[in-house]
Structure formats: structure tokens, C-alpha cells
C-alpha positions in Angstrom: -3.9 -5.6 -34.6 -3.5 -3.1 -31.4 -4.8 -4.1 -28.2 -4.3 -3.1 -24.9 -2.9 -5.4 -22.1 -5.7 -5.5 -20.5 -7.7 -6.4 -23.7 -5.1 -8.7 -24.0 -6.1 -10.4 -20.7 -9.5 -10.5 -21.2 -8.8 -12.1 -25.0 -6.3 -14.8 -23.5 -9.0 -15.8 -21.0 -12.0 -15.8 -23.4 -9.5 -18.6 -25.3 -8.9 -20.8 -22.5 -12.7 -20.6 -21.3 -13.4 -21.9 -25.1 -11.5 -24.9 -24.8 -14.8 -26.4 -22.9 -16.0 -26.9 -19.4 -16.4 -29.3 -17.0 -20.5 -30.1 -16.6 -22.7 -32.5 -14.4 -24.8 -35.3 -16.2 -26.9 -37.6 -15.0 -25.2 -41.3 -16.1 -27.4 -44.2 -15.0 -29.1 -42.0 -11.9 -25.7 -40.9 -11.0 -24.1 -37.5 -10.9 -21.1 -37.5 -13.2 -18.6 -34.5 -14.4 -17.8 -34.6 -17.8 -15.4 -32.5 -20.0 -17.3 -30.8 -22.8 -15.8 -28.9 -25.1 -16.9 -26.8 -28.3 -17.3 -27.8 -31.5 -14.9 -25.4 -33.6 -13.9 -25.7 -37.1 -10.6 -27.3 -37.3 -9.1 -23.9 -39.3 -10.2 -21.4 -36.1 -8.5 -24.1 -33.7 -5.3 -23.8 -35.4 -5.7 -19.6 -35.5 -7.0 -19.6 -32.1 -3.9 -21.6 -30.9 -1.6 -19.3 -32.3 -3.4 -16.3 -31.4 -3.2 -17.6 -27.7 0.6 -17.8 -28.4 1.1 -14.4 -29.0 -0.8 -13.7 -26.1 0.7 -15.1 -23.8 4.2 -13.8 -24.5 2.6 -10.5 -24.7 1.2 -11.2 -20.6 4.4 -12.5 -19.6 6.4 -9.5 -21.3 3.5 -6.9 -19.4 3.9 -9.5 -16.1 8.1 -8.6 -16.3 7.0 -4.9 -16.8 4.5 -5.0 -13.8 7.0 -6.8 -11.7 9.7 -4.0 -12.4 6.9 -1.3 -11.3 6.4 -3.0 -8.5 9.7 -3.2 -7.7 10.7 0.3 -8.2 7.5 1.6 -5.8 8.6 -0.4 -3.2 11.7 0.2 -3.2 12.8 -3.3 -4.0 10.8 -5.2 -1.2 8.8 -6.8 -4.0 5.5 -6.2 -3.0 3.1 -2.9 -2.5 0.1 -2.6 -0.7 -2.6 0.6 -0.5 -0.6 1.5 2.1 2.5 2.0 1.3 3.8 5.1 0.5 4.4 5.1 -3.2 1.0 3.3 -3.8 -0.5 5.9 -5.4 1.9 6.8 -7.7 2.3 2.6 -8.7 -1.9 2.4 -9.1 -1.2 5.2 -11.9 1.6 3.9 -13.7 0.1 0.1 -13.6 -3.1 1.6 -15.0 -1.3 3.4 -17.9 0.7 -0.1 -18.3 -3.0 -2.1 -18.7 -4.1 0.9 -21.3 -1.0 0.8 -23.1 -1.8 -1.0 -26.4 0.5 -3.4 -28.0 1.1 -4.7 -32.1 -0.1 -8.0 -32.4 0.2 -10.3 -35.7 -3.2 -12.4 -35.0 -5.1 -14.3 -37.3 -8.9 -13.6 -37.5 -12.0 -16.4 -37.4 -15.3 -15.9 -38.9 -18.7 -16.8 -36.9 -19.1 -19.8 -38.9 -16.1 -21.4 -38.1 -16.8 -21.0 -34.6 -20.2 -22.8 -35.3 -22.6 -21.1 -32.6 -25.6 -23.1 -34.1 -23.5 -26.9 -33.9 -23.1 -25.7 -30.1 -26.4 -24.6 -29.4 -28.1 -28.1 -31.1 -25.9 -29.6 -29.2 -26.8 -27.9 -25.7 -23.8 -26.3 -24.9 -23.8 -22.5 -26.4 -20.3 -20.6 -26.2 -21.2 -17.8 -23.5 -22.0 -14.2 -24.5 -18.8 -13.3 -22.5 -16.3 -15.5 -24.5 -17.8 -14.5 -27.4 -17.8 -10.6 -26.5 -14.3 -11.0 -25.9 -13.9 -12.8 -29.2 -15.2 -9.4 -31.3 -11.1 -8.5 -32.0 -10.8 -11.8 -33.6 -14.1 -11.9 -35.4 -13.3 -10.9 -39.2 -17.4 -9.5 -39.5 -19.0 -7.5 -36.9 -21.3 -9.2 -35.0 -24.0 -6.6 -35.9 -23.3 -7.6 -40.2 -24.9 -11.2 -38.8 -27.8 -10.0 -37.8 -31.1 -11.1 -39.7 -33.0 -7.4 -40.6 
């Protein structure tokens, strides 16, 4: 699967937003945060986990690569800033680095292993921005779902 690093980003975030969130309920007339995560079929966990794997070697390689841009613009101070010299030439070559796409060896998940209706009984839907950045990892388009 090709994605870009900044696809890649997005996708690595989307993953650690599904591992649940934290949530106020009222416990005997008392505020109380609780941890709630989603229910998952055990199959997509194990792909997902991988698939975060993979992802987050591919940031850290695109972190080393953004770091040596950095580097080079600023003539080795370590940091850049709009108003540095070189900055204009960096904000190109780090947007070419986001766009470049990268070979990925991730497992896909259907819709039903994610079980949106288990999470929506149970009050606590995944969010239409998880699951947009989900689609890579989605083996049927979302729009093949879709009651006619």
C-alpha cells in the first residue's frame, strides 16, 4: 500500500484515537472520568497493532529525514523559523517530504470487524474522522456499504 507521510500521520493518529477516550459519567451524583474504549473484533486489533507498527517506524524514519532538512537550512543550528533565510526553500522541500509516498506491507480490516453498530448500541460511535482516516485500511469502500 503507498501512502504519503503525511497520510501516514493522519492514519497513525486515527489508530491511537481508536484505542478509546476518556469520558465523564455521572456515578452516584458524582462526576467521574472513565476510560472507554471501542469494541473491535479481536482479528482488526491484532492488524491494527501491526499496522500502527509500521507506522510508526515509517514517522520516525520521515522525523530523521525532517530533522536532516532542518539541519541543512539552518545551517546546522537545529532549528528554522519564517524568518530565517533559507526558510523558504526548507517549507518546499518539507512539503515534498509530507507528499512523498512510501511502500507499506499493511493488513486491511473490514467494517464489520470494526463493529460500528456494537459501538453505536453501546453509546459510544467511532468518530467520522477516525473512521475517514481508516478508508486505506478498509478492505470495501465505504460507499459498497451503503443501503440503495
Amino acid at each position: 500500500m503507498q501512502l504519503s507521510y503525511q497520510q501516514i500521520g493522519v492514519l497513525s493518529d486515527a489508530l491511537n484515537r481508536l484505542d478509546g477516550s476518556r469520558v465523564t459519567k455521572i456515578v452516584e451524583g458524582k462526576p467521574v472520568d472513565v476510560f472507554v474504549s471501542y469494541h473491535l473484533a479481536w482479528s482488526a486489533r491484532w492488524i491494527l497493532a501491526q499496522a500502527q507498527g509500521k507506522l510508526q517506524r515509517a514517522l520516525a524514519d520521515f522525523q530523521s529525514t525532517r530533522d536532516v532538512l532542518i539541519n541543512h537550512h539552518s545551517n546546522g543550528t537545529g532549528q528554522i523559523s519564517a524568518a530565517h533565510d533559507n526558510y523558504k526553500v526548507f517549507a518546499s522541500e518539507f512539503e515534498s517530504l509530507q507528499r512523498q509516498n512510501v511502500n507499506l506491507d499493511i493488513g486491511q480490516i473490514t467494517l464489520e470487524q470494526l463493529k460500528l453498530e456494537a459501538n453505536e448500541k453501546a453509546g459510544h460511535e467511532i468518530p467520522i474522522s477516525i473512521l475517514a482516516a481508516l478508508q486505506p485500511l478498509i478492505k470495501e469502500p465505504i460507499a459498497a456499504t451503503q443501503p440503495a
